[in-house]
MDTraj code that builds the backbone (N, CA, C; nanometers):
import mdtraj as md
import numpy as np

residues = "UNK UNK UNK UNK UNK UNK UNK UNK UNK UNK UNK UNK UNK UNK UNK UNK UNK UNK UNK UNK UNK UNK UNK UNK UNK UNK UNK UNK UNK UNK UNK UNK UNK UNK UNK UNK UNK UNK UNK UNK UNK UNK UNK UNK UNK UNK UNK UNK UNK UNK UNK UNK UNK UNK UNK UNK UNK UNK UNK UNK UNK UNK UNK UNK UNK UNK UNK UNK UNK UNK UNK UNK UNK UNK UNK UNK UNK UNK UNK UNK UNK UNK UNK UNK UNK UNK UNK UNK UNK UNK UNK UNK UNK UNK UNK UNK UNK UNK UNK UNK UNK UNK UNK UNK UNK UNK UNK UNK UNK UNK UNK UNK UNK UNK UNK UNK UNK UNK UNK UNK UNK UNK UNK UNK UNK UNK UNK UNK UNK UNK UNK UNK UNK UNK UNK UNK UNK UNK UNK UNK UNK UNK UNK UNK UNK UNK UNK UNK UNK UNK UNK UNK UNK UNK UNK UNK UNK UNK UNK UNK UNK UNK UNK UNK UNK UNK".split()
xyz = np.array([
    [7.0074, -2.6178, 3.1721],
    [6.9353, -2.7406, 3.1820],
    [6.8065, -2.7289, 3.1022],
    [6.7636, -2.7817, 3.0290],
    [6.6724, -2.8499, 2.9618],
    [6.5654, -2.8504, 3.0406],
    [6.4196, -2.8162, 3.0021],
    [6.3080, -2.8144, 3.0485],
    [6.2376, -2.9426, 3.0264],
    [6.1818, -3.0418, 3.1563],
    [6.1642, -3.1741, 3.1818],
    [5.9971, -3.1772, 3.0487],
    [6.0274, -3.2506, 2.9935],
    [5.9257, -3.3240, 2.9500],
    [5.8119, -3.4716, 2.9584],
    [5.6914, -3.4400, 2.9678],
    [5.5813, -3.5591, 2.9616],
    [5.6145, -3.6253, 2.8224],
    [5.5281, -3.8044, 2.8487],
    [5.5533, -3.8444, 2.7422],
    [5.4990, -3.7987, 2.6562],
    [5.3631, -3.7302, 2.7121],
    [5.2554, -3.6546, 2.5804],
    [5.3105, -3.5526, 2.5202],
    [5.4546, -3.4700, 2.5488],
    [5.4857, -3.4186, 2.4939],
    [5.4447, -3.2754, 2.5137],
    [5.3965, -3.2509, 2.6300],
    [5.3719, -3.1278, 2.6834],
    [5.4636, -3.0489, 2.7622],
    [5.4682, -2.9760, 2.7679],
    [5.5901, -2.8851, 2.8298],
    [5.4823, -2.8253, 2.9415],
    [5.5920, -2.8119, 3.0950],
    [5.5321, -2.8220, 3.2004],
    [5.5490, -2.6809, 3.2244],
    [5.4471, -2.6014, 3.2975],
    [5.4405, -2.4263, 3.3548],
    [5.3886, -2.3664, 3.1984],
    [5.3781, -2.4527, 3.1172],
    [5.2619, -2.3764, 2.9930],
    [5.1099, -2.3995, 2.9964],
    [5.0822, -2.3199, 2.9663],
    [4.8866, -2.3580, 2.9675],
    [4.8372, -2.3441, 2.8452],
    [4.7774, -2.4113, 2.7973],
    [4.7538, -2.4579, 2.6212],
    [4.6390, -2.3735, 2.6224],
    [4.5729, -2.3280, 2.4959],
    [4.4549, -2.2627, 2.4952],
    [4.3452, -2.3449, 2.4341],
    [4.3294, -2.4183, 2.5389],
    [4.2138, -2.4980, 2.5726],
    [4.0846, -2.3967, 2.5237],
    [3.9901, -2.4028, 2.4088],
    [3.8739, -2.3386, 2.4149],
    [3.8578, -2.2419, 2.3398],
    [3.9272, -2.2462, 2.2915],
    [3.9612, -2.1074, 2.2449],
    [3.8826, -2.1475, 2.0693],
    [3.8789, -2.2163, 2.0125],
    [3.8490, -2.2700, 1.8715],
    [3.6869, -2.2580, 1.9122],
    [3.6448, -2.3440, 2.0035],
    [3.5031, -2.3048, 2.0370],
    [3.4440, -2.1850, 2.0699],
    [3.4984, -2.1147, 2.1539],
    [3.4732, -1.9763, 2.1652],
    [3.4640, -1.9231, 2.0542],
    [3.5634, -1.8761, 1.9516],
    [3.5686, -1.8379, 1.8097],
    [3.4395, -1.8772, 1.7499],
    [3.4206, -2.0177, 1.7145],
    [3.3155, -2.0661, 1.6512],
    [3.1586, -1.9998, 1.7313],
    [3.1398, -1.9741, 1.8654],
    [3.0411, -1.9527, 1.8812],
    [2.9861, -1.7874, 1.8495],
    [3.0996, -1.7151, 1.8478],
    [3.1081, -1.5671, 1.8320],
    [3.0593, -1.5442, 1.6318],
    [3.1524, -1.6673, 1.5856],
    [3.0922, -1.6968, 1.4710],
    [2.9486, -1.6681, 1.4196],
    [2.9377, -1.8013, 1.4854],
    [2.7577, -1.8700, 1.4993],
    [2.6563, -1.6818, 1.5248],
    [2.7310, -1.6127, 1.6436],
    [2.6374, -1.5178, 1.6574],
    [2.6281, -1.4353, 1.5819],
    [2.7524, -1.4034, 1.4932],
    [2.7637, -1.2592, 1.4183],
    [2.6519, -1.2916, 1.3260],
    [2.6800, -1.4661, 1.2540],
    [2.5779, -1.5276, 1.1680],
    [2.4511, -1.5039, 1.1294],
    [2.4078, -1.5349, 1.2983],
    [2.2430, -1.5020, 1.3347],
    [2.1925, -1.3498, 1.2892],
    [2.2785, -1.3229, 1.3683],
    [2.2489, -1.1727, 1.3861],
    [2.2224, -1.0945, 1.2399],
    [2.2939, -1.1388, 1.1143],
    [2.2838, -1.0706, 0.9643],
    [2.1736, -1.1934, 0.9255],
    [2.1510, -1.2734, 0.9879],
    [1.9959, -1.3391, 0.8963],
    [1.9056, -1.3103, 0.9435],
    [1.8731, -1.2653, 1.0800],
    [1.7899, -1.1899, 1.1609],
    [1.7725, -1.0748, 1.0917],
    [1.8582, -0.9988, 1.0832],
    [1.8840, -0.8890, 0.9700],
    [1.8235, -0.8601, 0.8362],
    [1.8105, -0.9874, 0.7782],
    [1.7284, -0.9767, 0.6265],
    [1.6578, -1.0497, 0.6595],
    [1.5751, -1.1373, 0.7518],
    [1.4481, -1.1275, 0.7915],
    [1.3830, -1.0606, 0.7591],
    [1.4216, -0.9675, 0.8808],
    [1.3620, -0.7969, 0.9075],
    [1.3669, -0.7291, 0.7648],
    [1.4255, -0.7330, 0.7134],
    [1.4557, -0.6955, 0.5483],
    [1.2986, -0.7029, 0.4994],
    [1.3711, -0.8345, 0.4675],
    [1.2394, -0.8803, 0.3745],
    [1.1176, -0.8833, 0.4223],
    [1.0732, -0.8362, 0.5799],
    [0.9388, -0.8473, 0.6097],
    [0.8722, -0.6706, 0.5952],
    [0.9660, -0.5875, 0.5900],
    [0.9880, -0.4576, 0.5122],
    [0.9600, -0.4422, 0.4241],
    [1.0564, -0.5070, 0.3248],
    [1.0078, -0.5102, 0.1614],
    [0.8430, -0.5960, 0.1219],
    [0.8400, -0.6719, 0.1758],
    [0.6943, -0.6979, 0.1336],
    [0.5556, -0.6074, 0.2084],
    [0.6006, -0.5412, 0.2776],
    [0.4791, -0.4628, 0.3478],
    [0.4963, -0.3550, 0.2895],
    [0.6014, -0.2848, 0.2409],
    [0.5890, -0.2085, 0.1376],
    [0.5532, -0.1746, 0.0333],
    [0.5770, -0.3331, -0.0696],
    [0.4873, -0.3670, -0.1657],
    [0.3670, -0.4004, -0.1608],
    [0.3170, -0.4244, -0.0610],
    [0.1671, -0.4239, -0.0243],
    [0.0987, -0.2806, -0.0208],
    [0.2313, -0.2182, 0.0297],
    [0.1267, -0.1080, 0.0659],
    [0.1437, -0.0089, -0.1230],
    [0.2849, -0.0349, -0.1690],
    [0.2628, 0.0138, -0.3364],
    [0.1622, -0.0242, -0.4055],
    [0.1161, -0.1603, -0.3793],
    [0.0060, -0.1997, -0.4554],
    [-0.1670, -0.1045, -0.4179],
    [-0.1641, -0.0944, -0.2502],
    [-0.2945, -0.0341, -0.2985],
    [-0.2993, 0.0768, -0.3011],
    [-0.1723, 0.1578, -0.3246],
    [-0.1737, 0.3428, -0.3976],
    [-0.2007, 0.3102, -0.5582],
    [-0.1436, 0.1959, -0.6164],
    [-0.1958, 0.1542, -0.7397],
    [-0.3461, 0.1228, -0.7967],
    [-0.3897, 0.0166, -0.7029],
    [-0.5180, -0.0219, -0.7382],
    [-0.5987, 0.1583, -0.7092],
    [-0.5901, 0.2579, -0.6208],
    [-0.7001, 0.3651, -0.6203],
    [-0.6734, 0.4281, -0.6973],
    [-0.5285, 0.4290, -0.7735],
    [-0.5377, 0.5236, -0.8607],
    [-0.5944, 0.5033, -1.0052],
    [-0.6001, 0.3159, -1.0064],
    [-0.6595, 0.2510, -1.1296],
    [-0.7775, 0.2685, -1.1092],
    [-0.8773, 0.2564, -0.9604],
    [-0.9924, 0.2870, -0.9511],
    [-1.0101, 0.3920, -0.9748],
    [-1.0179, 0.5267, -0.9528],
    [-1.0199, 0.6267, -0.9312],
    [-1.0050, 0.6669, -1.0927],
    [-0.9202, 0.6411, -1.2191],
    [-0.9096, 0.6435, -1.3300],
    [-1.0203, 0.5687, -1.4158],
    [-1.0513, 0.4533, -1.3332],
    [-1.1549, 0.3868, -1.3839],
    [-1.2956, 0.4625, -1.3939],
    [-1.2989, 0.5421, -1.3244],
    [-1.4594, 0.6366, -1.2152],
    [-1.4371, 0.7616, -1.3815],
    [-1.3160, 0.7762, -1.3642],
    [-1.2905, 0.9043, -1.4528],
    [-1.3054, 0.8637, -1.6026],
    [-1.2702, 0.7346, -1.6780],
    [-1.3149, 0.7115, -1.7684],
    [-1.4737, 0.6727, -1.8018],
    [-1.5322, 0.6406, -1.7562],
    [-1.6628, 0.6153, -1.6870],
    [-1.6958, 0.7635, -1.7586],
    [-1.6879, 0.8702, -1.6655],
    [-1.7309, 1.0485, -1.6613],
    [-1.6692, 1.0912, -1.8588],
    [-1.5783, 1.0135, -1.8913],
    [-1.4906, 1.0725, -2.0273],
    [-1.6695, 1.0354, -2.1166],
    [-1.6844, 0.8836, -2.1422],
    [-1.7464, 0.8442, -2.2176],
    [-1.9308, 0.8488, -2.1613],
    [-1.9258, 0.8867, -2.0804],
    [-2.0669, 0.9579, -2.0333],
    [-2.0923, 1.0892, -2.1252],
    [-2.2402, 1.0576, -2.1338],
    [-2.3125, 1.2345, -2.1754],
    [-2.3156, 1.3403, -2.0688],
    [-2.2704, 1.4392, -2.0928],
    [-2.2753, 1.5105, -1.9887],
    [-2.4170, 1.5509, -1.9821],
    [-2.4879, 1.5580, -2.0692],
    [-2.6483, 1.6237, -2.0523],
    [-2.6809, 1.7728, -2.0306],
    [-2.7926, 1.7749, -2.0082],
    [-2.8387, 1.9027, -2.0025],
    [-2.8312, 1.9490, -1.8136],
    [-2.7577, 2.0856, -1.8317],
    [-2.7985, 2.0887, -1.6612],
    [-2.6673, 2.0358, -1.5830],
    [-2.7457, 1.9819, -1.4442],
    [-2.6401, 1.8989, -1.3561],
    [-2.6870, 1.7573, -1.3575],
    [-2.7568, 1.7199, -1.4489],
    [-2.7725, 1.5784, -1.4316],
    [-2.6342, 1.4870, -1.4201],
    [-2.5114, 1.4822, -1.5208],
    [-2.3772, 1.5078, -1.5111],
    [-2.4093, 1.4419, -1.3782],
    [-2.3633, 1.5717, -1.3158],
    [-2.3145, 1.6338, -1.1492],
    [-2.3842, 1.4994, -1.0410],
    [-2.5531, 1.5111, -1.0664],
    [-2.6168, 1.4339, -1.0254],
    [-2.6101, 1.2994, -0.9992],
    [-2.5526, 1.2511, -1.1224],
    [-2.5373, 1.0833, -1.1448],
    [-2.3896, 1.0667, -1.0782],
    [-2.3173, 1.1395, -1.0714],
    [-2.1404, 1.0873, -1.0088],
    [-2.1359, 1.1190, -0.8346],
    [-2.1896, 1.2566, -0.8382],
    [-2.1449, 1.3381, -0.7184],
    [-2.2253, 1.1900, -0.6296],
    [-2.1649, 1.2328, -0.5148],
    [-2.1826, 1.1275, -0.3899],
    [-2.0164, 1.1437, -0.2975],
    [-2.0774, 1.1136, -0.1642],
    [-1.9971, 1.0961, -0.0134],
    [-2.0479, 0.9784, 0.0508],
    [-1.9827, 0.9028, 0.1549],
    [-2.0469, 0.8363, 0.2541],
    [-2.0804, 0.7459, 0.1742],
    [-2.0918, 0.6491, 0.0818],
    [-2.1187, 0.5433, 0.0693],
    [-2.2765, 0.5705, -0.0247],
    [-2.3279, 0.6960, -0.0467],
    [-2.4817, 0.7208, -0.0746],
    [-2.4238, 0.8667, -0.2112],
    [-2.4999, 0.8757, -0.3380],
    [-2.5277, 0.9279, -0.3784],
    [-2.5890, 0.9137, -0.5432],
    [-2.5728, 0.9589, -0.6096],
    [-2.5924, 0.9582, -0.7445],
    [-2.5837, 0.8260, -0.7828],
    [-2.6753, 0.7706, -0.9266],
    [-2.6421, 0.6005, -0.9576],
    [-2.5347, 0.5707, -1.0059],
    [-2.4506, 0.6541, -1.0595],
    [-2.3365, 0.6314, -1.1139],
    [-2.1979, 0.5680, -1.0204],
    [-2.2048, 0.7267, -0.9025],
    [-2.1155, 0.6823, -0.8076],
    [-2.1686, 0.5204, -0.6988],
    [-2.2704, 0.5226, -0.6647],
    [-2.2987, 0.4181, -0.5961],
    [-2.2569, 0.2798, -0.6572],
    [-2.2769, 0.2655, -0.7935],
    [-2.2409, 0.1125, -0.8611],
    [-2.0786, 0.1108, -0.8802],
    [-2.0219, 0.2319, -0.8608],
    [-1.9136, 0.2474, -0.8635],
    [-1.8451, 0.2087, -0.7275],
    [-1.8694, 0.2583, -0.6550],
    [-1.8059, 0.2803, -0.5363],
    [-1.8545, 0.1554, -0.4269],
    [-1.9479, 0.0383, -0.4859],
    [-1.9543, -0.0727, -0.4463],
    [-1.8581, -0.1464, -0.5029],
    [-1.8149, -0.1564, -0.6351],
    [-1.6794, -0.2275, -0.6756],
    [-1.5689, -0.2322, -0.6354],
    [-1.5345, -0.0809, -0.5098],
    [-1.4172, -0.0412, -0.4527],
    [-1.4026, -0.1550, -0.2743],
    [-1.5249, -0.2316, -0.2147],
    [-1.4926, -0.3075, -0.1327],
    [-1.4284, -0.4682, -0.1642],
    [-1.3574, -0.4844, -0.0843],
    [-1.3268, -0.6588, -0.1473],
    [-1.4366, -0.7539, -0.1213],
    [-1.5125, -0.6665, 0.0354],
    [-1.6441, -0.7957, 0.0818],
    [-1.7405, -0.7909, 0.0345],
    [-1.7579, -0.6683, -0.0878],
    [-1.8990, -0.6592, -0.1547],
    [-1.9052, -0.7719, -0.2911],
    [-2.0640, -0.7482, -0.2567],
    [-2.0864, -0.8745, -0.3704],
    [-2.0785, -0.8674, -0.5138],
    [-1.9991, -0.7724, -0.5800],
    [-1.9498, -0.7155, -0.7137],
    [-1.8028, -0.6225, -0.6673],
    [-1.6665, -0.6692, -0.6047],
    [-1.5713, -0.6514, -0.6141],
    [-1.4654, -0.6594, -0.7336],
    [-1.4544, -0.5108, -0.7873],
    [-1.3517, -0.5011, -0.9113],
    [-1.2128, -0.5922, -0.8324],
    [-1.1811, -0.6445, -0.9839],
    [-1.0182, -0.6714, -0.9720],
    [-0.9433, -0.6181, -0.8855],
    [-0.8945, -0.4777, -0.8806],
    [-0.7843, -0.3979, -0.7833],
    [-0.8649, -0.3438, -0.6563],
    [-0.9944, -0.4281, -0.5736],
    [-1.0549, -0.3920, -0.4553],
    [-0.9599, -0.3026, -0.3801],
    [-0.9946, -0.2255, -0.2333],
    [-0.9209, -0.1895, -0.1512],
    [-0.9525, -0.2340, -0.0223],
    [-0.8686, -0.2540, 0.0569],
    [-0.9590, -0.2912, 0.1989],
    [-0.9665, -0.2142, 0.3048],
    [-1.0759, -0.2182, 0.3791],
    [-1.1440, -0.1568, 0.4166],
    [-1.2262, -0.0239, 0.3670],
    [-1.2367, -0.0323, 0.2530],
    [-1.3324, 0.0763, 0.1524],
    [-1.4469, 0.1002, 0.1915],
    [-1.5071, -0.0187, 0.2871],
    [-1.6716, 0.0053, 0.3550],
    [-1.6365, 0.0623, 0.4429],
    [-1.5399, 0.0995, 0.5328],
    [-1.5018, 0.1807, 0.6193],
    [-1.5330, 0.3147, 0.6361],
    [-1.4298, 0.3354, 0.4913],
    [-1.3815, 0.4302, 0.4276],
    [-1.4179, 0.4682, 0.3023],
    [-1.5423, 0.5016, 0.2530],
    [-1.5794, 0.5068, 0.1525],
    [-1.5687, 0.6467, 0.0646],
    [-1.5559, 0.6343, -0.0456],
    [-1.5066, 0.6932, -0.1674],
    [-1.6111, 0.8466, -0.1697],
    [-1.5260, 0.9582, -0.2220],
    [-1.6317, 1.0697, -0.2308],
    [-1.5453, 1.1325, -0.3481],
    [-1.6761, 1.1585, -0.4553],
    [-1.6912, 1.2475, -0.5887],
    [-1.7506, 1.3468, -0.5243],
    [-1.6515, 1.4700, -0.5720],
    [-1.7458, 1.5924, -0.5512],
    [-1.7204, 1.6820, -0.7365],
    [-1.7952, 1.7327, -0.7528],
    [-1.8321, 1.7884, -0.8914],
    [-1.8771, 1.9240, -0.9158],
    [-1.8067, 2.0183, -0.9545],
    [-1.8150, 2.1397, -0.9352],
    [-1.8549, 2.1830, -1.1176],
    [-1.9866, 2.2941, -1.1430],
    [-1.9439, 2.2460, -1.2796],
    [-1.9543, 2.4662, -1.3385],
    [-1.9158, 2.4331, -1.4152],
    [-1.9033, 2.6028, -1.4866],
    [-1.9423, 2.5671, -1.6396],
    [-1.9031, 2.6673, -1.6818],
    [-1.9459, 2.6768, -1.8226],
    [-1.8073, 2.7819, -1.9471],
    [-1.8217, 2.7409, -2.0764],
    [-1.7139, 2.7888, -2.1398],
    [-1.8113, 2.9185, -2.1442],
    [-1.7100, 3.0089, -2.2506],
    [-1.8002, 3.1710, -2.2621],
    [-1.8654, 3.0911, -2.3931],
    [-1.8889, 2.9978, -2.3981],
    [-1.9615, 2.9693, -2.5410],
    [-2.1196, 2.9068, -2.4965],
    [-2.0892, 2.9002, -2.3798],
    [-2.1849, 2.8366, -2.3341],
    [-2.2034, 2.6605, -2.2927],
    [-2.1028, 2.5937, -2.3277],
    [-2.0578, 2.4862, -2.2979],
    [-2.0035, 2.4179, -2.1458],
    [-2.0898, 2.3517, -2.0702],
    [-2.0073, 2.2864, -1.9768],
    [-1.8842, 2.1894, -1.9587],
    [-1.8763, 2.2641, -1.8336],
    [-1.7382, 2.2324, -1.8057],
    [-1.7482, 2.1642, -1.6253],
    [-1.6963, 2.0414, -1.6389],
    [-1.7060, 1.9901, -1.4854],
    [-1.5860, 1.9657, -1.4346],
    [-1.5743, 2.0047, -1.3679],
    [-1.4536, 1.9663, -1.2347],
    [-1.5034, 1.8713, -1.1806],
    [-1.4395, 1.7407, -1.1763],
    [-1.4216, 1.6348, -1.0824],
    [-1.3027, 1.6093, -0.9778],
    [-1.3327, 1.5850, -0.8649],
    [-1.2474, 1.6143, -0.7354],
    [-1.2810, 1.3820, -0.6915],
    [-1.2052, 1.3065, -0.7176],
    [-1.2526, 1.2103, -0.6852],
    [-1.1496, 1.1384, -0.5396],
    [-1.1984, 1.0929, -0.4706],
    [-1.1139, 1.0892, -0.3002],
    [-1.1640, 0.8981, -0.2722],
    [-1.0155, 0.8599, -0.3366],
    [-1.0525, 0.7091, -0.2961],
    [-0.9887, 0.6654, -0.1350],
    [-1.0373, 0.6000, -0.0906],
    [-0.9649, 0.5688, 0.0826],
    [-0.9675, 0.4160, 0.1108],
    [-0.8818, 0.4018, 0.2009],
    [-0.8642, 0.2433, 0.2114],
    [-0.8110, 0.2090, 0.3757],
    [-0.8453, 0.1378, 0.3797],
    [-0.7525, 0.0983, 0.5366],
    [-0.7007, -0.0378, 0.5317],
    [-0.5995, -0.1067, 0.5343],
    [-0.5282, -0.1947, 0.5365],
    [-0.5604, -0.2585, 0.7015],
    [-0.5643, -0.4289, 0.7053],
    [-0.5393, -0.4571, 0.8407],
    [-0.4410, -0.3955, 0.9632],
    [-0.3352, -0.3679, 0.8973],
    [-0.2521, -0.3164, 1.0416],
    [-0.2519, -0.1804, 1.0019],
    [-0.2659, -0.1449, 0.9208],
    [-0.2255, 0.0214, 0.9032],
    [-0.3288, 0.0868, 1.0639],
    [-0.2412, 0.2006, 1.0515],
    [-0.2511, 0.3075, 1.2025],
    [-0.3777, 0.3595, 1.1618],
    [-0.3841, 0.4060, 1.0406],
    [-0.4723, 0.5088, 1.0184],
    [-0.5708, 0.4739, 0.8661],
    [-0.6575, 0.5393, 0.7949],
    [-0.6472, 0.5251, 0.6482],
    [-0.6119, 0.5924, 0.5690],
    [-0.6152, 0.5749, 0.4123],
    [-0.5118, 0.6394, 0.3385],
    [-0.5596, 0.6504, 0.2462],
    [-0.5177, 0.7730, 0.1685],
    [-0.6098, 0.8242, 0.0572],
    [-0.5293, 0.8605, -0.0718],
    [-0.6116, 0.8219, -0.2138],
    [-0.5400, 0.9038, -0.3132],
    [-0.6693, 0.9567, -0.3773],
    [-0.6060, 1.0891, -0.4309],
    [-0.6855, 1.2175, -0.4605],
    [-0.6464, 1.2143, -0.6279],
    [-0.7901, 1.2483, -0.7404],
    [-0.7221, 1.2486, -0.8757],
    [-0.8433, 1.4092, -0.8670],
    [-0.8208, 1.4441, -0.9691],
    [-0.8521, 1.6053, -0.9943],
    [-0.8438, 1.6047, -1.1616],
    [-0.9915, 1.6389, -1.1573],
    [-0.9852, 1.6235, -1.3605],
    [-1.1229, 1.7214, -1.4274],
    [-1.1054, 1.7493, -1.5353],
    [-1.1637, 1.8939, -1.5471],
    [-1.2479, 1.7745, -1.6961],
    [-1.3873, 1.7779, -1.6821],
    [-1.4028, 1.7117, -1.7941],
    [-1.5127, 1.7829, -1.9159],
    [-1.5218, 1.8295, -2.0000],
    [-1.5959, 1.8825, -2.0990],
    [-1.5747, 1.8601, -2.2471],
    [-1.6691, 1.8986, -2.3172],
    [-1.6860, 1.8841, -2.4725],
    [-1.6512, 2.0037, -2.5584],
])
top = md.Topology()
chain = top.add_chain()
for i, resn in enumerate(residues, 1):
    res = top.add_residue(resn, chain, resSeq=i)
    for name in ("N", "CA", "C"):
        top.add_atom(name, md.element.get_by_symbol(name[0]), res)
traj = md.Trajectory(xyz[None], top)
């Protein structure tokens, strides 16, 4: 015997899968979210990264900048040299001081590639100097740029090391 049929054409003791297309679609919808959530997070990575590439760049342009400065300087007689660069703490020699005011963004003569928080963290030349057997000086420059970024944990430093004489 033949299994009784509705006019709708449904067959009776079966259960249709009611829901099932929506379900799918919503599992969809989540996997969706979940990989754009994903490069969100990406991209809020990649740009804090490049933020932070940029200011290992700008100290090392500063910091090159300080050193060309020392290339085309007289070294002089003595430690005058030594005198005019050397400086810590925000205080020393005239050289480093006009220098190492260009390194804040809030100061009122901020170079192009500023760093932030540089008043924080301020810049130290140290200058060690010797002499050739000819009698000619010879200076070691040790220059220590620092920066602190708004969220950064801590601050951060790049170090250049340059031997300068005639």
């Amino acid at each position: 015997m033949k299994t009784a049929r509705m006019k709708s054409g449904h067959v009776f003791g079966r259960r249709s899968p009611s829901g099932f297309v929506l379900l799918d679609a919503v599992i969809a919808i989540l996997i969706f979210s979940i990989g754009i959530l994903g490069m969100v997070a990406l991209q809020g990575t990649a740009v804090k990264l490049a933020g932070d590439a940029k200011h290992r760049s700008d100290a090392a342009m500063l910091a090159d900048q300080v050193i060309a400065q020392m290339w085309g300087d007289n070294l002089g007689v003595g430690s005058t040299f030594a005198t005019r660069y050397a400086g810590s703490g925000g205080s020393g020699g005239s050289n480093y001081t006009a220098w190492a005011a260009t390194l804040d963004c809030t100061s009122t003569t901020p170079s192009t590639g500023c760093l932030p928080g540089a008043a924080a963290n301020p810049p130290t030349i140290a200058i060690t100097q010797t002499t050739t057997p000819q009698g000619a000086p010879i200076f070691l420059a040790t220059i220590t740029v620092n920066w602190e970024a708004p969220n950064d944990a801590g601050p951060h430093n790049y170090v250049s090391i340059t031997q300068i004489s005639r």
